[in-house]
Every structure is written in structure tokens, then in C-alpha cells.
N, C-alpha and C positions, 0 to 999 in steps of 0.2 A: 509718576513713573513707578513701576511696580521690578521687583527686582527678576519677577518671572518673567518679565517683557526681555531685559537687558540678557536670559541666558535664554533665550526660545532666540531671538535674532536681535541683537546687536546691532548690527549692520540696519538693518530696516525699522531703526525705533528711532521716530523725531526729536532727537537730543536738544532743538535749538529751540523748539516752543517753550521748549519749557525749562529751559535755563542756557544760553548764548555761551557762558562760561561757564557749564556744567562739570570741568574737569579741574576747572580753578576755585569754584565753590564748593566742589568735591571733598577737596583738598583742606579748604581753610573750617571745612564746618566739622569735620573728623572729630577733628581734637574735645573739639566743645563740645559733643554732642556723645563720645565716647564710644562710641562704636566702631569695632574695630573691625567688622567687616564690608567696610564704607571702602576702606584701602585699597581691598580685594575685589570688589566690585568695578571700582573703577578702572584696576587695570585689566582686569576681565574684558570690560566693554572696550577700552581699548583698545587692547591686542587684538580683539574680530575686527574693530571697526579700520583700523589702521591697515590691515591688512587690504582690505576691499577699496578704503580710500587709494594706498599707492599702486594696486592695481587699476582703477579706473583713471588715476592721476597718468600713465604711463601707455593709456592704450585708448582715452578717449578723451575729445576737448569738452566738458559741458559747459553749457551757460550760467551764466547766474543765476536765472528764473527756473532751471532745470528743478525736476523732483528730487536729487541726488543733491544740488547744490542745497534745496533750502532745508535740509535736513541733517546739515551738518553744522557742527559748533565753531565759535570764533578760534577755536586752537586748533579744530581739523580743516578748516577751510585755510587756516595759515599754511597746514602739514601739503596738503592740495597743490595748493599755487608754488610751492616749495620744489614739491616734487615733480611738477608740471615746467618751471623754469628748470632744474636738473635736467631733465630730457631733452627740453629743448636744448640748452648747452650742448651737450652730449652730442646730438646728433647734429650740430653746426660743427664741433670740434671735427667729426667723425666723417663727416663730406669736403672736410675742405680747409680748417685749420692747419695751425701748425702741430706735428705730430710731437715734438721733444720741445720742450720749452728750457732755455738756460735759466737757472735760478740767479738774480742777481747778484748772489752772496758771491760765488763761483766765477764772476766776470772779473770781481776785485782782485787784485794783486797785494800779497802781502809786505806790509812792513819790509824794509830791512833794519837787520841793527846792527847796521857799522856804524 
């Protein structure tokens, strides 16, 4: 992977061929390898990628054999299903839940000290 790929489009470079945990091997090879613009790179690719993930995460269901799904890495495919059960939630709350929830804490009755 070429650093020119990751700022031309982020979003459309196959992150998973070629490392699954690209942003956790990112991470642990920085140090050893000393380069300190490995840091910035990958929050670079990131930040576009993340951006385009919880948008598609929030406005469309894809499959798992989708071109979007297989092109995403074991921590954006977590970020995905994340963002994907949120919505869901959300819009169960939002149709039909309960709107105020008591917190447990608040039901309790305090102590006395006589």
C-alpha cells in the first residue's frame, strides 16, 4: 500500500487484503520502525474512512459479501456493526419504546439515621 493511495481515496483502498488489523499493526510497528509519520497516516486514513463507514453504516444494510464489506478491516467492520445495531436501537426506541427511563439509583430510598 502506497501512502499516495491512502490520501487520493481512503475510503476506496482495500485495507483488509492486505493487513485485517491494519490499524492495530499500524500501531504496534510505529515504534520499532521509527517513523513518525506512520501515526499520521493512520489517522488520516481513518478519519475519511470512518467518516464514509458510519454514513453507510446509518443509511444502508450491506451484506457481508458486499464490495464495501470486503474492504473493510477487522476494527472498521466492528465500527459498522456498532454503528448499525445503534440505529437500530434508536429507531426501536423512537417507534415505540419508553420515552423516560427511571434510573435505578433514583427508585432507592435513602437511609435514615435515627
Amino acid at each position: 500500500i502506497t501512502r499516495q493511495e491512502l490520501h487520493a481515496d481512503s475510503a476506496g483502498v482495500d485495507l483488509r487484503s492486505r493487513c485485517p488489523f491494519f490499524y492495530e499493526f499500524g500501531c504496534k510497528i510505529a515504534p520499532i520502525v521509527g517513523d513518525r509519520t506512520i501515526g499520521f497516516l493512520l489517522l488520516t486514513a481513518f478519519k475519511s474512512r470512518y467518516k464514509e463507514i458510519l454514513t453507510k453504516a446509518h443509511t444502508v444494510a450491506f451484506a457481508p459479501g458486499s464490495k464495501f464489506w470486503t474492504i473493510l478491516t477487522k476494527e472498521e467492520i466492528y465500527l459498522y456493526e456498532t454503528a448499525q445495531s445503534a440505529m437500530a436501537s434508536f429507531k426501536k426506541w423512537r417507534m415505540g419504546g419508553p420515552r423516560f427511563q427511571i434510573a435505578s439509583v433514583l427508585g432507592r430510598k435513602r437511609k435514615s439515621k435515627e
